[in-house]
C-alpha positions in Angstrom: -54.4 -74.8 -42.5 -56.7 -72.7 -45.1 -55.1 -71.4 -47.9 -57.7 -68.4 -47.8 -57.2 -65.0 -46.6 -55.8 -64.8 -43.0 -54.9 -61.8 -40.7 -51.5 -63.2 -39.4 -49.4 -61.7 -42.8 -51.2 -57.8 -41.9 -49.5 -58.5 -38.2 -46.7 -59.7 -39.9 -46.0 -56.7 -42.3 -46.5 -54.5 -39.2 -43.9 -56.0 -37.3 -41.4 -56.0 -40.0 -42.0 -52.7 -40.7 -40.9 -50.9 -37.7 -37.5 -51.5 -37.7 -37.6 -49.4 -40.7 -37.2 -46.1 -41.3 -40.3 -43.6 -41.7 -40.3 -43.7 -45.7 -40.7 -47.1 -45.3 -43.2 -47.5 -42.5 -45.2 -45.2 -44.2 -44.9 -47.0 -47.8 -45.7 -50.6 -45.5 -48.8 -48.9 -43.6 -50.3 -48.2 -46.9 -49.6 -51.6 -47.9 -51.4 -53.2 -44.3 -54.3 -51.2 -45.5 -54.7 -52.6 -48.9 -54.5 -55.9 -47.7 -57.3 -55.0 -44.9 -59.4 -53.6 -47.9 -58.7 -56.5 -49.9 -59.7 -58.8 -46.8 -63.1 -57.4 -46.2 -64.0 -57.3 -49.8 -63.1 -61.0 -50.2 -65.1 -62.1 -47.3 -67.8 -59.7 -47.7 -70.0 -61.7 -49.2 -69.8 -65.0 -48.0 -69.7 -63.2 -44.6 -73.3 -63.7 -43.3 -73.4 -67.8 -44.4 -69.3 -68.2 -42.8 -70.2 -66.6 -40.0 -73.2 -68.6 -39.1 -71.4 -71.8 -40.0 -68.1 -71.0 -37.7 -70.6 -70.4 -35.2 -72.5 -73.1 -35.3 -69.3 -75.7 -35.9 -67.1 -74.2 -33.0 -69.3 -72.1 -30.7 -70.0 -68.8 -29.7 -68.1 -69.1 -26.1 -64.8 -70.1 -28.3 -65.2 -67.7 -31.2 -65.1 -64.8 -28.5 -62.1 -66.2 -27.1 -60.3 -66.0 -30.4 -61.4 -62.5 -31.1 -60.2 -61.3 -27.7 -57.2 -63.3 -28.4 -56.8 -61.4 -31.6 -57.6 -58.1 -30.3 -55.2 -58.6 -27.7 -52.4 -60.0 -29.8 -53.0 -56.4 -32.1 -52.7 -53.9 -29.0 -49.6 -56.4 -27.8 -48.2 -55.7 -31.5 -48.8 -52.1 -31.5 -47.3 -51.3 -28.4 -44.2 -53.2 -29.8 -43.6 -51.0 -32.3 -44.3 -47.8 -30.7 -41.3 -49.0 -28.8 -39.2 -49.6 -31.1 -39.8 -46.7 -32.7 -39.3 -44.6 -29.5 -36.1 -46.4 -28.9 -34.8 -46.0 -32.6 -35.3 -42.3 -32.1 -33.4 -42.5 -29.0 -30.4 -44.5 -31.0 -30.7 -41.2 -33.6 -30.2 -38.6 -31.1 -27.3 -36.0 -30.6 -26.7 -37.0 -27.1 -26.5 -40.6 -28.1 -23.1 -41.9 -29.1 -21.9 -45.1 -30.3 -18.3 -46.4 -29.8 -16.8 -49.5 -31.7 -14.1 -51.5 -30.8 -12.0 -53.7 -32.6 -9.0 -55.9 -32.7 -6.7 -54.5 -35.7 -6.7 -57.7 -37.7 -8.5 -57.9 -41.1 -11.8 -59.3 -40.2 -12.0 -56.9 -37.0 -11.6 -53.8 -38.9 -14.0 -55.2 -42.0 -16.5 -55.3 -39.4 -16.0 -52.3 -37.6 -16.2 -50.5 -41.2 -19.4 -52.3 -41.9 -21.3 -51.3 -38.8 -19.7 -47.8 -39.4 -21.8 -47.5 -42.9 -24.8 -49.0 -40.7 -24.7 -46.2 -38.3 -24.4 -44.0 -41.2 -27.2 -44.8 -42.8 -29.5 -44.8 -40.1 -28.2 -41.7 -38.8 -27.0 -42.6 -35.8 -24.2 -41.1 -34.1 -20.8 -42.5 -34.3 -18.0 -41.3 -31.8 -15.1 -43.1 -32.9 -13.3 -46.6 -32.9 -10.8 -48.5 -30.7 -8.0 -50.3 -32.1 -7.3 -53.0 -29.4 -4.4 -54.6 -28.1 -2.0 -52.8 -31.0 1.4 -53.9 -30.8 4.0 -52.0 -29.6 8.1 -52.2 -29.6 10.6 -51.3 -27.9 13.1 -50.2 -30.4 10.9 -48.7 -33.2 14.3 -47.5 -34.9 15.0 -51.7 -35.5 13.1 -52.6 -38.8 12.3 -56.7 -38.8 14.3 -57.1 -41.7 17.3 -56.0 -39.9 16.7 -57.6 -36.9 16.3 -60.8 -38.6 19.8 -60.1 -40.7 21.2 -59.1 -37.0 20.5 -62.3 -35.7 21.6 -64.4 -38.3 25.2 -63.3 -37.2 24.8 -63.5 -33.6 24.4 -66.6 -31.3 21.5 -66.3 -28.3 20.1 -65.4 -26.4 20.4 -61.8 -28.3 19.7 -63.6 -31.6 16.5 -64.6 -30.2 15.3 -61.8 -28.9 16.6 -59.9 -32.4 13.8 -62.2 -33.7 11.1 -61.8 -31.3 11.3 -58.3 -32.0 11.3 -58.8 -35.9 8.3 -60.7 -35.4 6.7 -57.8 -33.2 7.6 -55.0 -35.6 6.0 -57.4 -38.4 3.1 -57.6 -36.9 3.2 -53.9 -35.7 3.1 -53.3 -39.2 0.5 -54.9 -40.5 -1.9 -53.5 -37.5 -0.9 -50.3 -38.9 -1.8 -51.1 -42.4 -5.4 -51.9 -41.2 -5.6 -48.8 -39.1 -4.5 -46.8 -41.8 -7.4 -49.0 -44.4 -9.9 -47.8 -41.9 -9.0 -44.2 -41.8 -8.6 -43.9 -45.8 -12.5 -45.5 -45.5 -13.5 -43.3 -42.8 -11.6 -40.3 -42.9 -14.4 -38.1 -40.5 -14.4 -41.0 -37.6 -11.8 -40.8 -35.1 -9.2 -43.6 -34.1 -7.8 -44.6 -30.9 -5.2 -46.8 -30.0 -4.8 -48.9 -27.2 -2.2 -50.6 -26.6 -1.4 -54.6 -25.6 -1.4 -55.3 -22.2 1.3 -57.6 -20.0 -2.1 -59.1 -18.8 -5.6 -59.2 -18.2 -7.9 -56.3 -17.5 -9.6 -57.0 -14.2 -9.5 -54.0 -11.5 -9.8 -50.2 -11.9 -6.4 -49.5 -12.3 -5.9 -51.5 -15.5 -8.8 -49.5 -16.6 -7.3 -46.0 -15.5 -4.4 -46.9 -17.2 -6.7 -47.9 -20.8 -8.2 -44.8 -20.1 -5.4 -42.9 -19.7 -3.7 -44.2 -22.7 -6.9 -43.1 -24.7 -7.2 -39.4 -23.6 
């Protein structure tokens, strides 16, 4: 492959660029340009003699195949990015709204906070976040510790399930921790809470009763 000027990085730059935002697209449309101008001039000169060598070398028949190619791979390129323009507009719009969802572990919510400063820096709508499958107990009054000093006097079965539940309201705890990370990060964005489930989502009435836990 020649190490001479090509066309491929101008297509390259233009596709890059329109996943950006208009300050840069602009700033990377001037940029395409100069390297255009910079194109011509360099081949400018030798143009005449290259041309005629090409020609003769590879043929006429093949060299208009390759600029069709070219021309088409442009237009195909262009239209790419007018979509993705279009559809970036779309993704900024009031009516468009963008939910996350999250486990309430450490990693889960780090995420979920990341793509929360993504959305805000693109300006794109953000409705809120789920918490999923939070923990819940039965006996909220029972801390773990005293559960876990509870059972240490008794004999099962109620000293096991003194220490099931300290292990619940642990980990209760710490999902509320994260929840409460999040909202000190993102006090504007709403949280909702849904809670573990027996089992499996897999028919409308688990998802009423997600749903109806949400509202």
């Amino acid at each position: 492959m020649s190490n001479g000027p090509s066309r491929w990085p101008v297509c390259e730059v233009v596709v890059s660029a329109g996943r950006r935002t208009g300050t840069r697209r602009r700033r990377s449309d001037s940029a395409v340009e100069t390297t255009r101008v910079a194109l011509i001039k360099s081949w400018s000169p030798l143009h005449p003699f290259v041309g005629r060598a090409v020609t003769k070398v590879l043929g006429t028949q093949l060299l208009a195949d390759l600029s069709g190619f070219v021309a088409a791979l442009d237009s195909m390129f262009g239209g790419f990015r007018a979509r993705a323009e279009q559809t970036y507009r779309v993704l900024q719009d009031r009516e468009t709204a963008f939910l996350l969802v999250a486990a309430p572990e450490p990693d889960a919510v780090r995420e979920a906070a990341y793509f929360a400063e993504r959305l805000a820096v693109d300006d794109m709508p953000l409705a809120g976040l789920v918490l999923n499958r939070m923990t819940t107990v039965s006996a909220p009054a029972i801390d773990a510790a005293s559960a876990r000093a509870a059972a240490a006097e008794l004999d099962p079965p109620v000293s096991d399930l003194l220490l099931v539940h300290a292990d619940l309201a642990e980990q209760a705890e710490r999902q509320a921790v994260e929840a409460a990370r999040f909202q000190r990060e993102h006090p504007t964005v709403p949280i909702a809470m849904a809670a573990a489930q027996a089992a499996d989502i897999h028919d409308l009435d688990g998802l009423r009763r997600i749903g109806d836990e949400l509202c």
